[in-house]
N, C-alpha and C positions, 0 to 999 in steps of 0.2 A: 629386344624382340618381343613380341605381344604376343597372348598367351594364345591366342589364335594361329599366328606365325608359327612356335613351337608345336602342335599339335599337325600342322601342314607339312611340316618338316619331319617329322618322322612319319607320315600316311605316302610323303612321297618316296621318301627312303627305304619302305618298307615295297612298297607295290608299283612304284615310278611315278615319273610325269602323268599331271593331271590337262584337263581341257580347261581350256579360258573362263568357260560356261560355269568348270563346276569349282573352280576358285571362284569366280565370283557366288557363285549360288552358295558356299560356304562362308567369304569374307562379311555377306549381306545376314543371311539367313542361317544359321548353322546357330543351334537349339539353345546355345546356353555360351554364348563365343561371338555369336554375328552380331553387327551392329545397328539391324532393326527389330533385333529380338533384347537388345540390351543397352540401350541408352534414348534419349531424344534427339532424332537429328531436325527437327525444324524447328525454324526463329531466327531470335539472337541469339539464343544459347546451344542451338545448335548449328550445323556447318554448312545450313543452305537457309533461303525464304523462299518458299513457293509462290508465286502470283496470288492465290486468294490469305496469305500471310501481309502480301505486302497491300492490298486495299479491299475492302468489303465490294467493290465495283464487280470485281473478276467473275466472283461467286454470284453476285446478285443478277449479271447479266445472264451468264451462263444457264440459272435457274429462270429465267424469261425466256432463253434457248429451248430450256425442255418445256416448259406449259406453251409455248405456242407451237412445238414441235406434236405436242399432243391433240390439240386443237387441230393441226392438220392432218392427224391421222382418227380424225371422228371422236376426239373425247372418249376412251376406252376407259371400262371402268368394272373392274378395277383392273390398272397397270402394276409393272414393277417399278418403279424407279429405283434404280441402283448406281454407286459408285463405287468406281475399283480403286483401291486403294487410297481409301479417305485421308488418310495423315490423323489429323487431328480433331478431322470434322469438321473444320472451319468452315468451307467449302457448302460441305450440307444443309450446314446452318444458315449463312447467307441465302442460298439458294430456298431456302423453305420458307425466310424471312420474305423473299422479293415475292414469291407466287402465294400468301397467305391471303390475296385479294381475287386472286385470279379464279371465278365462280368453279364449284365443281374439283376444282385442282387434286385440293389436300383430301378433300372426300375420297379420291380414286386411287391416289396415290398410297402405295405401298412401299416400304423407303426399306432398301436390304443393302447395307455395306457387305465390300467386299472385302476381307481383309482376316490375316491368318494370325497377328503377331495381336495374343491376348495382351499385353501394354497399353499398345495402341489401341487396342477394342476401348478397355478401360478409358479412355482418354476421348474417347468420340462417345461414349453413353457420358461421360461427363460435360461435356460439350451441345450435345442436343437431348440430355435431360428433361426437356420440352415438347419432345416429341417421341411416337413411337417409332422404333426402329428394330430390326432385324439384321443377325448376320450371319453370312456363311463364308469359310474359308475359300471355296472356288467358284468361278463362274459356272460351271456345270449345276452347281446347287441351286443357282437361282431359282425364287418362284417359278412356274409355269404362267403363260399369258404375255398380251403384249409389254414388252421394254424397252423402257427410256432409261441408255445408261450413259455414266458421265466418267474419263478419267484425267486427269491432270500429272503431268510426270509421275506417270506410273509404269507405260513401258520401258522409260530409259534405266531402269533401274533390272530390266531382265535380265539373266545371261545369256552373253552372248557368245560365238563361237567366231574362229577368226583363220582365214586362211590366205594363203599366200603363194602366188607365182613365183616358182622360184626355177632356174633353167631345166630342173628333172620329171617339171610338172609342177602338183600343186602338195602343198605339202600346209600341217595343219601348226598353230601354234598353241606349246604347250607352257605349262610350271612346272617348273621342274627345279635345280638346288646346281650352285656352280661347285667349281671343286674345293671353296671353303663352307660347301653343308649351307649355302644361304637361298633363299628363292629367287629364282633367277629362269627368264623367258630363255625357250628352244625352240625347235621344229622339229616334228615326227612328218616325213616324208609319205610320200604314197595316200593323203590324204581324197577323199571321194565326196561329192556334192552333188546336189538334185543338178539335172540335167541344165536347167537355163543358168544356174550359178556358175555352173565349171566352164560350161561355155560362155560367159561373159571372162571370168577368168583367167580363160587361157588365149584369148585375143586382149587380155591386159599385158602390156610391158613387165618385164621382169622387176619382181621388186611389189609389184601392185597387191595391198591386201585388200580382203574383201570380210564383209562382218554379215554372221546371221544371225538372227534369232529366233531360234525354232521355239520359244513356248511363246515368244510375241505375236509367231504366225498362226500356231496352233488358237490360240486368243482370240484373234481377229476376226479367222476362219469360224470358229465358235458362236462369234457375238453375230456375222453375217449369213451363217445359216439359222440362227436363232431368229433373227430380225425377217428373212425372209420367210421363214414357216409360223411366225406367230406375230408379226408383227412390230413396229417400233423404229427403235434408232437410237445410233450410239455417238459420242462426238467423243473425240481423241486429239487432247491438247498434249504437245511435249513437244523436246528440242530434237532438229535433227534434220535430215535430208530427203528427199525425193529419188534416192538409189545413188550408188556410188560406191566409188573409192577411198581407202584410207584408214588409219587407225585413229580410233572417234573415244576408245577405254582411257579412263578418268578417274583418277580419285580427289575429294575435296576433305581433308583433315582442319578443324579449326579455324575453318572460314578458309582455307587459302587452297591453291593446288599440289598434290603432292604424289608422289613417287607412287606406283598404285601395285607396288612390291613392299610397299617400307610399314604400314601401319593395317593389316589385315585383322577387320574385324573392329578396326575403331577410325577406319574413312569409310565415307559413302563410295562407294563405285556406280560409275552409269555409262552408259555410250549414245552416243546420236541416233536415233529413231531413225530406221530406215521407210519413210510411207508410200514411197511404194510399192515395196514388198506388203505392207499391210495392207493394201485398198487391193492388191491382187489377187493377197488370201481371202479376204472379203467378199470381193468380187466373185471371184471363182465359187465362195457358197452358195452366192443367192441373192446379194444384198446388191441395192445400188449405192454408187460410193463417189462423194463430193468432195476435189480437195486432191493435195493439202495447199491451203492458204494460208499465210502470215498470220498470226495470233494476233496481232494489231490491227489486219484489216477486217477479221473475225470481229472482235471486240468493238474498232470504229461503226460498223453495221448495225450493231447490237443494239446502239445508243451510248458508246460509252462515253464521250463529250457531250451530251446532252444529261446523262447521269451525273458526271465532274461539276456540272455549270449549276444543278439543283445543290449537292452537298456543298459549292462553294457558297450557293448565296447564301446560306444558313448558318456559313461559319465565320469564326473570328480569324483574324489576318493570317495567325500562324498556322491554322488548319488548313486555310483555305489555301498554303502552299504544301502542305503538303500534301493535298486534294491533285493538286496541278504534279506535283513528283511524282504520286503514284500512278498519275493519270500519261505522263511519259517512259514511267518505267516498265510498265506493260504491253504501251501498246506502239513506244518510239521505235524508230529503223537502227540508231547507233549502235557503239559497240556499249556495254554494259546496260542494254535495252532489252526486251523480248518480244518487241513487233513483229520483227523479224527472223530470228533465231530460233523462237519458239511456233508451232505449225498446227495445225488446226484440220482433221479429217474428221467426215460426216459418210456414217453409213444407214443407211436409212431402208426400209420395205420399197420392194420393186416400184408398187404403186405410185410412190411420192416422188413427183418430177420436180419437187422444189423443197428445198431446204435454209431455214431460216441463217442468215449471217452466210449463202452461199447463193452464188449467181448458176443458171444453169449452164452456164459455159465454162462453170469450175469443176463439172462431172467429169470422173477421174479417166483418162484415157490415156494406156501404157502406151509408149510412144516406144518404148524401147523394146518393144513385143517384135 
């Protein structure tokens, strides 16, 4: 039992079942116990690689994303540019490395990580060294003025909240301890949802769960009332679905998948991104919102085969394959791919009827309204 599991276990024993939400918001983040406050999880040596881990392309296109994204909203100067939860900074760096030509850019650009867990700060001022940067713990803190902001699997990492049809109605899923004192999933009954959830819900078949995430909405909602009173645009790459069914909660321990009751506080936890409940929240602030499209057709757009085909001419045989692996591993449709799997929403100021790497027939329309 992880030192994180005994402390869960006696908070539940003492006060009861907990919500999905706040075991995860504990197993991730919990001050001196969670495990993005107390270890490395990316790389190889830790239990995932992100997209701009596994090729400098990701970051660099992404960062031609925001300077032409800027470019179309009149060159504002000075901007924020910010990203929500940078990792390791990789990402930023790339990205400041590709737009370092682009006239005007770096002049305007204001570069404010988003990001709470002091390690990680440490690790991203080591990282882009190079540059100035700024951080604040919440998007609320951002500078004021227009924003160009960027996140890469940063929502699935929320928590999330989980409920379920079950014949007495809807009822909620908790943690809770079986009758040998261990953590172990229940249901608290009588559970209550905004109006369009319960009613999606309760015309689900018996059995049907449904996932929310209220501080991913509350986010969205933020970044698209932000964008339409001041300007900018935000892109949101991560894994996940277009609204739906199902249980999507996840833990990855040591590279592999694993029981997401068994190692609290030493696996990552995520769940599938629902977007479009994001582009709703969005929507509903202010903002207009593109998407969501394939992370491989995002990236195909971008130039990302015209980028692969310059680092390969330049390199020696073995690089130049793995130029070509990382250039499938991003942006292919298979299974162990994330062309597909991984999704791509753009919320951008009213004004802007066109968004770079989105077609305007990829503007967001809830069809399930």
């Amino acid at each position: 039992m992880t030192a994180l599991a005994q402390t869960l276990t006696r908070q539940i024993a003492l006060t009861g079942p907990i919500t999905v939400a706040d075991y995860m918001e504990q197993c991730l983040f919990h001050p001196t116990l969670g495990y993005y406050t107390t270890r490395e999880p990316f790389g190889a040596t830790g239990d995932f690689v992100t997209a701009p881990e596994i090729s400098q392309m990701f970051g660099e296109l992404l960062g031609l994303w925001a300077a032409e994204t800027w470019l179309r909203l009149g060159s504002p100067s000075p901007f924020v540019l910010a990203e929500l939860g940078p990792g390791r900074g990789t990402m930023m760096a790339d990205m400041l490395r590709a737009t370092a030509r682009v006239p005007g850019f770096h002049a305007a650009a204001w570069v404010v990580l988003v990001e709470a867990s002091p390690r990680l700060r440490a690790k991203q001022a080591e990282t882009l060294s190079a540059h100035s940067v700024e951080w604040v713990e919440r998007i609320e803190a951002l500078p004021p003025g227009p924003l160009i902001a960027l996140a890469n699997e940063f929502v699935d990492a929320l928590p999330i909240r989980q409920f379920l049809r079950v014949p007495e109605g809807i009822a909620e899923r908790m943690v809770g301890l079986d009758d040998r004192g261990r953590l172990a999933f229940g249901l608290r009954p009588g559970a209550r949802l905004d109006a369009r959830a319960e009613t999606r819900l309760a015309a689900a078949p018996p059995g049907a769960l449904i996932e929310i995430c209220p501080l991913g909405l509350s986010i969205a909602e933020k970044l698209g009332a932000r964008i339409a009173a001041s300007g900018g645009a935000a892109l949101l790459v991560d894994y996940g679905h277009a609204g739906g069914f199902g249980d999507t909660l996840q833990a990855l321990y040591r590279h592999a998948y694993d029981d997401v009751l068994a190692h609290p506080g030493e696996a990552d936890l995520t769940a599938h991104v629902d977007f479009a409940a994001l582009a709703r929240a969005a929507r509903g602030a202010g903002a207009r919102v593109f998407g969501p499209i394939g992370q491989g057709a995002l990236l195909e757009r971008l130039g990302l085969d015209e980028r692969a085909f310059r680092l390969k001419r330049a390199a020696n045989e073995a690089d130049r394959e793995m130029v070509e692996t990382a250039r499938l591993r991003l942006a292919g449709p298979d299974e162990g791919q994330m062309g597909a799997l991984f999704k791509a929403l753009a919320l951008v100021h009213p004004a802007l009827d066109m968004v770079a790497g989105f077609a305007p027939s990829e503007a967001f329309e809830d069809i399930s309204a």
